[in-house]
C-alpha positions in Angstrom: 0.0 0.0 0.0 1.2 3.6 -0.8 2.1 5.9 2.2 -1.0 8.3 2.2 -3.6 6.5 0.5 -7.2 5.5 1.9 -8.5 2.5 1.0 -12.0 1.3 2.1 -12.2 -2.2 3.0 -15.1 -4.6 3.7 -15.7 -5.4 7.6 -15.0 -9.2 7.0 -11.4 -8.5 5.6 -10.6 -7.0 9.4 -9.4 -9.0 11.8 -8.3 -8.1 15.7 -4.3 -8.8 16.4 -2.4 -8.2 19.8 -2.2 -4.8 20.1 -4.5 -3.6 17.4 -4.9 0.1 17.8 -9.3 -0.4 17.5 -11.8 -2.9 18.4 -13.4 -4.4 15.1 -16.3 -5.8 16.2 -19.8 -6.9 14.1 -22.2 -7.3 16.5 -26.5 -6.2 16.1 -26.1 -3.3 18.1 -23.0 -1.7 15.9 -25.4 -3.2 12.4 -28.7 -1.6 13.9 -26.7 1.8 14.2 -25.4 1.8 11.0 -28.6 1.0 9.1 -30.6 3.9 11.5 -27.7 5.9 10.3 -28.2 5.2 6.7 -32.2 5.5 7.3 -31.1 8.9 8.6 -29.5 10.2 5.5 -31.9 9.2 3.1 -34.2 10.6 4.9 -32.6 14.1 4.7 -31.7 13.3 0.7 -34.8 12.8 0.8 -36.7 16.2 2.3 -33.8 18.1 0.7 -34.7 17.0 -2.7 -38.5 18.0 -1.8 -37.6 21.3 -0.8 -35.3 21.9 -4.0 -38.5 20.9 -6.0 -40.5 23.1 -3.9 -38.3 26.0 -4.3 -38.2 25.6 -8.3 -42.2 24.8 -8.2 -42.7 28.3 -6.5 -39.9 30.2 -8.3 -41.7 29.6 -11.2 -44.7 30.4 -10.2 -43.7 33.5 -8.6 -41.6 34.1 -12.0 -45.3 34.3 -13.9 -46.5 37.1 -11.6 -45.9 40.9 -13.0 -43.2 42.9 -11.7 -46.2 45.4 -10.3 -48.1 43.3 -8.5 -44.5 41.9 -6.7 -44.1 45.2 -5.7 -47.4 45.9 -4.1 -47.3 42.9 -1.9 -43.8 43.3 -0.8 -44.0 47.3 -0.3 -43.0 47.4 3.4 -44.8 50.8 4.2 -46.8 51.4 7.6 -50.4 52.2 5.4 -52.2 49.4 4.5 -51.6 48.9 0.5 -54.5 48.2 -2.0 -54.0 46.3 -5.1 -55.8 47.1 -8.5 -58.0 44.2 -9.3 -57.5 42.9 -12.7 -60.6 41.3 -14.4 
């Protein structure tokens, strides 16, 4: 192996020796942590792909609406703004 590389091996190719700097065990407890783990991060994939879909699905609408109308709903004035109806 070359001095500075990482490697990823699979959990049956580890074995303990005397002196072996961490405990490699495979026990239920350390397999049920690591597939909640894994539940965990698809999870968040998941909700983060839902709010990037959100986002674009309301960009676009908001997109649609007229410049004018933006700025009549975000005016940030004390009075109480009314907004033409269109028909």
């Amino acid at each position: 192996m070359i001095k500075g590389t990482d490697r990823t091996i699979p959990l049956r190719e580890l074995h303990p020796f005397k002196d072996h700097p961490y405990k490699v065990e495979d026990n239920a407890d350390l397999s049920a942590a690591l597939e909640e783990s894994e539940k965990e991060s698809t999870v968040k994939k998941l909700q983060k792909l839902r709010l990037h879909s959100d986002y674009e699905r309301i960009k676009g609408i908001l997109d649609r609406i007229l410049p004018e109308i933006l700025r009549e709903y975000t005016h940030h004035d004390s009075k109480t703004q009314e907004v033409p109806h269109y028909r």
